[in-house]
C-alpha positions as CSV (number, residue, x, y, z in Angstrom):
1,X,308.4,-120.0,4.5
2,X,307.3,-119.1,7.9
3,X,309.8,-120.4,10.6
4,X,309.0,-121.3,14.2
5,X,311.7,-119.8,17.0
6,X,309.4,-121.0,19.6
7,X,310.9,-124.5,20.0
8,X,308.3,-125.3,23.0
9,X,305.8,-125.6,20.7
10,X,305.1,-127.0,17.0
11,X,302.8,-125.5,14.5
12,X,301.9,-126.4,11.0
13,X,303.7,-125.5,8.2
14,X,302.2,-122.2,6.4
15,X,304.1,-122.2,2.9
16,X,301.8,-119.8,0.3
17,X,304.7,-120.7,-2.0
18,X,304.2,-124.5,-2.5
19,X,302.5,-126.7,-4.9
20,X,300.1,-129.1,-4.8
21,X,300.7,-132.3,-5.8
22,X,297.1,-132.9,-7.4
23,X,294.9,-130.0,-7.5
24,X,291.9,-130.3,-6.0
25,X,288.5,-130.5,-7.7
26,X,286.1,-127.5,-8.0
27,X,283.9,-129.7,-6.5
28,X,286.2,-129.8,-3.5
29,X,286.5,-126.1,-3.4
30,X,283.4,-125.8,-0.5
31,X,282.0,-128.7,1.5
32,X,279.4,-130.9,-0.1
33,X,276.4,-130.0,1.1
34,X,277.0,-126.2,0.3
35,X,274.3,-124.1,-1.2
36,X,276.7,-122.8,-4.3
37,X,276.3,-126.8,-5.1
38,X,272.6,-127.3,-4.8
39,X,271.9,-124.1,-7.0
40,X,274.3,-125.5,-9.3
41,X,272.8,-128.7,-10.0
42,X,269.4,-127.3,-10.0
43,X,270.5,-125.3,-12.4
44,X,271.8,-128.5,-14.4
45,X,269.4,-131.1,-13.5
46,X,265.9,-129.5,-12.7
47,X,265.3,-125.7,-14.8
48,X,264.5,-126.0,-18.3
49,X,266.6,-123.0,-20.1
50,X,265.5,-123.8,-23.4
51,X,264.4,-120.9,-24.2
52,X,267.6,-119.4,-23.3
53,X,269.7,-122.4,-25.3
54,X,267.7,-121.6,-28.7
55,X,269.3,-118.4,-29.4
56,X,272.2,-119.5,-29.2
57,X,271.8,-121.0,-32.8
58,X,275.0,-119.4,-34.6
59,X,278.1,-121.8,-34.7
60,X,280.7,-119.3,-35.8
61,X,282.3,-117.5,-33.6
62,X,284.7,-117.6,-30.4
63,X,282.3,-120.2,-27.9
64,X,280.7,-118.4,-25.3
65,X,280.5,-119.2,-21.5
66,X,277.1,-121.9,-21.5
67,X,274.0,-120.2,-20.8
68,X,273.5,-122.8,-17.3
69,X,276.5,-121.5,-15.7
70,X,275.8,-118.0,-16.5
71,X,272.5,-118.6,-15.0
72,X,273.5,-120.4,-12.3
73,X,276.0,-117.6,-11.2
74,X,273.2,-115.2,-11.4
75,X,270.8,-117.0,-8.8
76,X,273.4,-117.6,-7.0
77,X,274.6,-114.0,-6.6
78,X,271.2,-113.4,-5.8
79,X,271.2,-115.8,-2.8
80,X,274.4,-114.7,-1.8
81,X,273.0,-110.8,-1.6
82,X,275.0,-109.7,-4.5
83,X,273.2,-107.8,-7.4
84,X,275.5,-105.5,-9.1
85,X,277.2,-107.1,-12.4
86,X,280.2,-105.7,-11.3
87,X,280.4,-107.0,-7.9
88,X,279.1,-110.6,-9.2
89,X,282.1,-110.6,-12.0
90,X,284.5,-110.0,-8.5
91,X,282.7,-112.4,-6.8
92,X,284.2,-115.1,-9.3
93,X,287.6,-113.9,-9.4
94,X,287.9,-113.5,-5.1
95,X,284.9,-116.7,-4.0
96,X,286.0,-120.4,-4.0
97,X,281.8,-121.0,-3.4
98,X,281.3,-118.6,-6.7
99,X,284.3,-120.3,-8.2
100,X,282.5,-123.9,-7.2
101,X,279.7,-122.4,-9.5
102,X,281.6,-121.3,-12.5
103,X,284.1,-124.6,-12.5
104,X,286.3,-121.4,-11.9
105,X,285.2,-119.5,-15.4
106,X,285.4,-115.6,-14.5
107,X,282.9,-114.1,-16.8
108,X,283.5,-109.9,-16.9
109,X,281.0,-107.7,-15.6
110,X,279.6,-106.7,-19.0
111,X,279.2,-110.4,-20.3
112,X,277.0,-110.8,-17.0
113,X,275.0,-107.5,-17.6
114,X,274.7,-108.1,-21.2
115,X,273.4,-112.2,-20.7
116,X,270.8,-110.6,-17.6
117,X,269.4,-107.9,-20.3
118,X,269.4,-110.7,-23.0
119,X,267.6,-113.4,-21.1
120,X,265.3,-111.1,-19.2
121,X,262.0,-112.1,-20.1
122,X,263.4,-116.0,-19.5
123,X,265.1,-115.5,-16.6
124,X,261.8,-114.1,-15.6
125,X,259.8,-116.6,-16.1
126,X,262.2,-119.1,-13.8
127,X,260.2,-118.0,-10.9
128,X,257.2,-120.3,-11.7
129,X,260.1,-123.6,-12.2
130,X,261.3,-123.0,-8.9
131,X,257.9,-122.5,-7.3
132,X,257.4,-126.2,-9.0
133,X,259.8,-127.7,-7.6
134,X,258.9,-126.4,-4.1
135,X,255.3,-127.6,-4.2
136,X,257.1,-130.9,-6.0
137,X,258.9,-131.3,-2.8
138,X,255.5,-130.7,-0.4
139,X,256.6,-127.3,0.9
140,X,253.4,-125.3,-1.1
141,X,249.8,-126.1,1.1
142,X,247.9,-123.6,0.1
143,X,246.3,-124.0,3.3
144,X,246.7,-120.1,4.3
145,X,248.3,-117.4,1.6
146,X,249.2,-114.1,2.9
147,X,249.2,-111.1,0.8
148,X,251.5,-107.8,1.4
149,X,253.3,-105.2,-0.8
150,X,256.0,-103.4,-0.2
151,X,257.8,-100.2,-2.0
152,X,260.9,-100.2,-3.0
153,X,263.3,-97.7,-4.5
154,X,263.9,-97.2,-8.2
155,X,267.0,-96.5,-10.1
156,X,265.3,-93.0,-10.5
157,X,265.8,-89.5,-8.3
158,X,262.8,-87.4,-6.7
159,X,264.4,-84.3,-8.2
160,X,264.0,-85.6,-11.6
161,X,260.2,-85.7,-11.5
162,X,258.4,-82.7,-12.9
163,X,254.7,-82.3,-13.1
164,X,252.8,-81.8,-16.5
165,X,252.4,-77.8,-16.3
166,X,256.2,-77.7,-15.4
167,X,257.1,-79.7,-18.0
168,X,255.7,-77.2,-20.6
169,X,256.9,-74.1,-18.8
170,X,260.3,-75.7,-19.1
171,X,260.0,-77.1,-23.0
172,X,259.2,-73.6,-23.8
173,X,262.2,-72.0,-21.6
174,X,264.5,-75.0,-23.5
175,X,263.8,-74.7,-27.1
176,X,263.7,-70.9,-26.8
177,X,267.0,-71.4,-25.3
178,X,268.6,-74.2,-27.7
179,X,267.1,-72.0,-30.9
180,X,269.1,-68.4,-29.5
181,X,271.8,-71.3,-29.3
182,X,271.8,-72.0,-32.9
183,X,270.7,-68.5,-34.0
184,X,274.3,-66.9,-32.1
185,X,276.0,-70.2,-33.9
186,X,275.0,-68.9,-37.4
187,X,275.5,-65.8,-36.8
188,X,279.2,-66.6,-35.7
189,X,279.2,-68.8,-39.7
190,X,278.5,-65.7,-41.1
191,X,280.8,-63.7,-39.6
192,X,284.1,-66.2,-39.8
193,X,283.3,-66.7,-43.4
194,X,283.0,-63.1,-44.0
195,X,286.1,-62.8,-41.9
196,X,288.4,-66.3,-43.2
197,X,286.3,-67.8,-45.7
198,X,283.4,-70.1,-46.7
199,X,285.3,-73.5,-46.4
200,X,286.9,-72.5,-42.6
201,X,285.1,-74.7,-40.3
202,X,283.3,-72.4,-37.7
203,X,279.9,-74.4,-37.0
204,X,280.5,-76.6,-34.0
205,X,278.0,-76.0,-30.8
206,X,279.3,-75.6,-27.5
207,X,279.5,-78.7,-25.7
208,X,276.9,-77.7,-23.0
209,X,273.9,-77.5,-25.6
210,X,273.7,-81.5,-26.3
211,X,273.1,-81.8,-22.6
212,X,270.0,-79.2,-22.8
213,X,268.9,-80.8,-26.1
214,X,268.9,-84.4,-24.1
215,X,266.5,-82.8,-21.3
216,X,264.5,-81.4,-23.9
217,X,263.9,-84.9,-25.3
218,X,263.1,-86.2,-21.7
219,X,261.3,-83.7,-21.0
220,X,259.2,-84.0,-24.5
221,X,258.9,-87.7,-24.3
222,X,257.7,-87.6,-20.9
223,X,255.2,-84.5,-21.5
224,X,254.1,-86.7,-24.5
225,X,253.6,-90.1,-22.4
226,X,251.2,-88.3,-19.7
227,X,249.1,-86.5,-22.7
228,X,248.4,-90.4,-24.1
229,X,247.7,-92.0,-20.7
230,X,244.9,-88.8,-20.1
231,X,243.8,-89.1,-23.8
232,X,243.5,-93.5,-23.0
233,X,241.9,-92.9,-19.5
234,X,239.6,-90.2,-21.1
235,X,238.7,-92.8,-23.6
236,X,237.7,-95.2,-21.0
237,X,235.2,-93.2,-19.1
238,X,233.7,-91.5,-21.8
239,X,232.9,-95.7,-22.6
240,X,232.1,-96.1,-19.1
241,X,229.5,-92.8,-18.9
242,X,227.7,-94.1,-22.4
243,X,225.9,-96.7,-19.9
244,X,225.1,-93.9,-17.7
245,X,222.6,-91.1,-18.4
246,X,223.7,-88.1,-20.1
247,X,222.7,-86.2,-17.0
248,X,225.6,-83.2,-15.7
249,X,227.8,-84.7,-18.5
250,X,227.7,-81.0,-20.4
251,X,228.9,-79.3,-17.1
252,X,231.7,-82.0,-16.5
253,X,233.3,-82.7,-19.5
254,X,236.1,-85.6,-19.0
255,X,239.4,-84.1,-19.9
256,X,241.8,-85.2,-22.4
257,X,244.6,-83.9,-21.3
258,X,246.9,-84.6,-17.9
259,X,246.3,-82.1,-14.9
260,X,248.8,-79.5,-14.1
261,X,249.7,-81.4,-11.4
262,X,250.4,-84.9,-13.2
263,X,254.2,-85.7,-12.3
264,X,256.5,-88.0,-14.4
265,X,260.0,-89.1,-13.4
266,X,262.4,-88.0,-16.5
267,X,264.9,-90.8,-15.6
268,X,262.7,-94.0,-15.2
269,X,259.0,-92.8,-16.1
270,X,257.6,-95.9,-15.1
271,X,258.5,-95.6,-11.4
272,X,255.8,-93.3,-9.2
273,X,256.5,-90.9,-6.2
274,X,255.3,-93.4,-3.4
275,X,254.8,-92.8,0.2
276,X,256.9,-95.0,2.9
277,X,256.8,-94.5,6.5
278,X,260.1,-93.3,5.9
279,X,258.5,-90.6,3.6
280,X,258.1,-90.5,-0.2
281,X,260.3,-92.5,-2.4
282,X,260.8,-92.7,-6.3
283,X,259.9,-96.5,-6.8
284,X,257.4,-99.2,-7.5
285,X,255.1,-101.3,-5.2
286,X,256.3,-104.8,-5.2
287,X,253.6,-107.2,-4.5
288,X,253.5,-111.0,-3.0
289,X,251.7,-113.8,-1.9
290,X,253.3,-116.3,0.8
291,X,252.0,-119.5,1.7
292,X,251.8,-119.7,5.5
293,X,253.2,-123.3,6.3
294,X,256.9,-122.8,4.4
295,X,257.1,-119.4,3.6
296,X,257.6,-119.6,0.1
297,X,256.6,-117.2,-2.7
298,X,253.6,-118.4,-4.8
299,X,253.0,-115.1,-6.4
300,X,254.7,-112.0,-7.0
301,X,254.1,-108.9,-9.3
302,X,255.1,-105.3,-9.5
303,X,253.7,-102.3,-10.1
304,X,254.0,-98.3,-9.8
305,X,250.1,-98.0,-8.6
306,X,250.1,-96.1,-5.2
307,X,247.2,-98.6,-3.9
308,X,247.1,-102.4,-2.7
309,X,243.5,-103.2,-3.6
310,X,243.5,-103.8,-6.9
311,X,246.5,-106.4,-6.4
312,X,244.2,-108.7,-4.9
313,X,242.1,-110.5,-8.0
314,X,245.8,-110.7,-9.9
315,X,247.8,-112.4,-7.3
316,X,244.8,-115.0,-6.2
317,X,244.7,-115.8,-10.4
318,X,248.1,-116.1,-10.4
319,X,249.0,-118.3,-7.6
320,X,246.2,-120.6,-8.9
321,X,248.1,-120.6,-12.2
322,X,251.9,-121.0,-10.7
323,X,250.4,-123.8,-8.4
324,X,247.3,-125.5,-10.6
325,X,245.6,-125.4,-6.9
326,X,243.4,-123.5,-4.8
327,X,243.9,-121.0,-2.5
328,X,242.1,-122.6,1.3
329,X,242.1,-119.1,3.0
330,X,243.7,-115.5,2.2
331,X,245.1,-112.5,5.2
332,X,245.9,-109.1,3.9
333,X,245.9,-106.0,5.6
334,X,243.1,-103.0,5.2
335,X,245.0,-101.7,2.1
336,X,243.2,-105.2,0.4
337,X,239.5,-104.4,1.3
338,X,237.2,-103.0,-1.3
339,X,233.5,-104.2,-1.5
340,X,234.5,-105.8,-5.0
341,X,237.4,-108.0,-3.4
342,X,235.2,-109.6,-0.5
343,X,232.8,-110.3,-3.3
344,X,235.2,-111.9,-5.2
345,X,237.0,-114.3,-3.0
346,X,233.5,-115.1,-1.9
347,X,232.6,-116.0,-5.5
348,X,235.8,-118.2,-5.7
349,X,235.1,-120.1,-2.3
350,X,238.0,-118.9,-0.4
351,X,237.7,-117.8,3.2
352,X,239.2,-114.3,3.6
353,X,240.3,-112.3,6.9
354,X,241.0,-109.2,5.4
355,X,241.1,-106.2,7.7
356,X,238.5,-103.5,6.8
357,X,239.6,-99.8,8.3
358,X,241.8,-99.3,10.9
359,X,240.8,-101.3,14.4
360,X,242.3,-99.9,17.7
361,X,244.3,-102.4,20.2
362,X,240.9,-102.4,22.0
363,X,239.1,-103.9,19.3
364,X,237.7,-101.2,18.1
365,X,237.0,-100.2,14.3
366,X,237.2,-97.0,12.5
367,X,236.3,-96.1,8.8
368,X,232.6,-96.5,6.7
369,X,232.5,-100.1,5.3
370,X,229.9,-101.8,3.2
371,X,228.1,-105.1,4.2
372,X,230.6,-107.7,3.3
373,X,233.4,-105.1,5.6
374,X,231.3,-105.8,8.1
375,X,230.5,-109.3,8.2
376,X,234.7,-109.8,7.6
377,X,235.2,-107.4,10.6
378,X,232.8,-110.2,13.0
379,X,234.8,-112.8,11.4
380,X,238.2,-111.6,12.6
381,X,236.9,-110.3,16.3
382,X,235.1,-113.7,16.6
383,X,238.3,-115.3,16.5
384,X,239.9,-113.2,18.9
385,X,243.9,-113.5,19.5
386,X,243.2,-117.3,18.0
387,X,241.9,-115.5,15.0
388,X,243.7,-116.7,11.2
389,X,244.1,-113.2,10.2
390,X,247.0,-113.3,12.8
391,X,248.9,-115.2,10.1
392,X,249.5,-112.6,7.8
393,X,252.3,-110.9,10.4
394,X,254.0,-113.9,10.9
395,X,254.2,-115.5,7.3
396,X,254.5,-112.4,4.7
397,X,256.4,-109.2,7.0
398,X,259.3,-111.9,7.7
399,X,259.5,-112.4,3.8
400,X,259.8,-108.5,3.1
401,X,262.1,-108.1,6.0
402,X,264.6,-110.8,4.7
403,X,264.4,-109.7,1.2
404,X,265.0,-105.9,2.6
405,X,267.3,-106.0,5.4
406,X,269.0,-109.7,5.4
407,X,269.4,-110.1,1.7
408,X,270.1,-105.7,1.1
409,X,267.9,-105.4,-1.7
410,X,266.3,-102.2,-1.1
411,X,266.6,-100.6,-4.9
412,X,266.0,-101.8,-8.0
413,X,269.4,-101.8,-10.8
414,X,267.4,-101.6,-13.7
415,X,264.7,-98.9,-15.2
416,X,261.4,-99.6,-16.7
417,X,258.8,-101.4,-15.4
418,X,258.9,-104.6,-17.3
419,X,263.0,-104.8,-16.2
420,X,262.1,-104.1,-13.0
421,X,259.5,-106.9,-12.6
422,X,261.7,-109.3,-14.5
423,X,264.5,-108.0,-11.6
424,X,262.1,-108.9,-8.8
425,X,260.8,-112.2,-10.3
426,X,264.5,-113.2,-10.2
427,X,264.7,-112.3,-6.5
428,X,261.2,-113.9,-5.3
429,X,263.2,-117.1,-7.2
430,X,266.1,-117.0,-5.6
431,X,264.2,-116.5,-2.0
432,X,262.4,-119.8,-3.0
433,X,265.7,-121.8,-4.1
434,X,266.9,-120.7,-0.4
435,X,263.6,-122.5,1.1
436,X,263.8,-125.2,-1.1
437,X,268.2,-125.9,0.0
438,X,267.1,-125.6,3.9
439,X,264.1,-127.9,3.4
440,X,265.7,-130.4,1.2
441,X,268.6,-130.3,3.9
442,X,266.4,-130.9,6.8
443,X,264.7,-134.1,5.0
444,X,267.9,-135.6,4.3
């Protein structure tokens, strides 16, 4: 026990050593209008984990932690800037708000990893309940959607991409290798059972030819997934030129197989090489809609194409599927405009100020644009600094710069790109759960 000498003042007793009477609740652990509570119960009282809860079918067996705490945990890390299994499983052990979560249950890292590869595809699809219960509560208008993407690292490094004629230099240069490997190796049989006998053991490889046989495989399997996506995409405009005449189609025959200059990543060969203002990055192109009045995420996607414009069409669909409700009006910068995407919003009866080309701070427009590019280009200029294609700064940039630089998330754990849009669903549900806490607190 800490003992005062200064008698001219009193302070409060600091004991770490005693007891306490009646231990506190969990519930007591963080004050009561804390966000580890609110995810908690919306966990409990509002998100259908059924899905989740009917695997869990076998009644032998040690019990494991529920399903709704283990999910709760996760969206909760997720609000809280923690992604790493590890780093959640420390969380529970070191946190009284992670501990108000858990009812103080400390899950290991590998039962966290394990539940978030299990439940992928469900934990997915809790996006679209959370986005539910935000336009439940009034926050989703629909009024004015802005669309942006973003790229964001993989879980993948630029020096492991290789481009198609590499890759067959190098599988030639390998299994050359790997067979003088095993050629010395029975040679060496040979001569140690000329030497000590047949039944002396003598036949193990060096430890270092696994490794090469592993990036042979890599190598293989990735030389083998660019040969099908040419032979596919071949497929498709040899369709596409049977409409056409036949005319030049001797002297340009479509090819079936992947340029020399086709790269694929040999540790995640889903993600792309993708170019940042920061330069190129090994990653995919994360894609959302946000709805101008709260700021929440009504649709979100990901994908490893280098372009915005063909992004458009999905995200309108989907927010009109997530919300059962029209989109009023739709911003999104010049990476948006194709001919075929003004056509199509026009078709669907939603206003559109999407930027065609680049326009200089004097008004001024550069770049070749059809006629719908340039009736959208008197559209925005008619409106002038008052103009609604000003919205799309203010309500979708914030939303990349919270998730990026306020929340950290600026690379992707997991490999593939249906983990990694699973991963970002997860986060764009967690940014809504946050909107959803602050408005629910400013209404009570």
């Amino acid at each position: 026990m800490c003992e005062t000498t200064d008698m001219s003042k009193t302070f409060r007793e600091w004991n770490v050593e005693q007891a306490m009477m009646f231990p506190p609740r969990v519930l007591d652990f963080v004050a009561a209008d804390h966000l580890a509570h609110f995810v908690r119960n919306v966990v409990l009282e509002e998100l259908d984990l059924k899905k989740i809860m009917d695997q869990y079918s076998e009644s032998r067996g040690y019990p494991p932690y529920h399903p709704a705490m283990i999910t709760a945990l996760i969206l909760y890390a997720y609000t809280q800037k923690i992604y790493s299994s590890r780093r959640i499983a420390a969380a529970c052990e070191q946190r009284v708000d992670f501990m108000a979560v858990t009812g103080m249950q400390q899950p290991d890292f590998r039962t966290i990893n394990e539940f978030r590869k299990r439940h992928l595809k469900e934990l997915r699809e809790l996006f679209q309940q959370v986005l539910k219960l935000c336009q439940k509560a009034g926050m989703v208008k629909l009024a004015h959607v802005a669309l942006d993407g973003t790229r964001i690292s993989g879980n993948a490094a630029k020096d492991q991409t290789q481009t198609y004629g590499r890759m067959k230099k190098t599988e030639q240069e390998l299994a050359e290798e790997i067979a003088g490997w095993f050629r010395e190796a029975e040679r060496q049989d040979q001569s140690e059972d000329a030497a000590y006998g047949v039944g002396r053991r003598g036949d193990e490889l060096p430890g270092w030819v696994s490794d090469k046989k592993q990036r042979l495989e890599k190598i293989r399997q990735a030389k083998a997934e660019l040969e099908a996506e040419a032979k596919a995409e071949a497929e498709r405009k040899k369709e596409e030129h049977a409409q056409k005449p036949p005319r030049n189609r001797a002297r340009n025959p479509i090819p079936e197989t992947p340029g020399e200059d086709e790269k694929r990543n040999l540790t995640d060969g889903d993600s792309r090489l993708l170019k940042t203002s920061h330069g190129y990055i090994q990653g995919y192109n994360a894609q959302i809609a946000v709805d101008a009045d709260s700021q929440v995420i009504v649709a979100q996607t990901v994908t490893n194409q280098r372009t915005d414009s063909r992004h458009l069409g999905p995200l309108v669909q989907q927010i009109e599927s997530n919300t059962q409700d029209g989109v009023g009006e739709i911003s999104a910068d010049s990476g948006y405009y194709s001919e075929q995407n003004l056509e199509q919003l026009e078709r669907a009866g939603i206003r559109g100020y999407i930027a065609c080309g680049r326009r200089d701070k004097d008004g001024t427009w550069h770049g070749d644009v059809g006629p719908l590019g340039r009736r959208m280009r008197g559209r925005i200029d008619q409106g002038g600094r008052q103009s609604r294609y000003r919205l799309r700064k203010q309500t979708v940039e914030p939303v990349f710069g919270i998730i990026k630089s306020v929340r950290g998330f600026r690379q992707f754990l997991l490999r593939g790109i249906s983990n990694v849009s699973a991963e970002w669903s997860l986060l764009c549900a967690a940014h809504n759960i946050l909107k959803l806490a602050k408005w629910n607190a400013a209404a009570a």
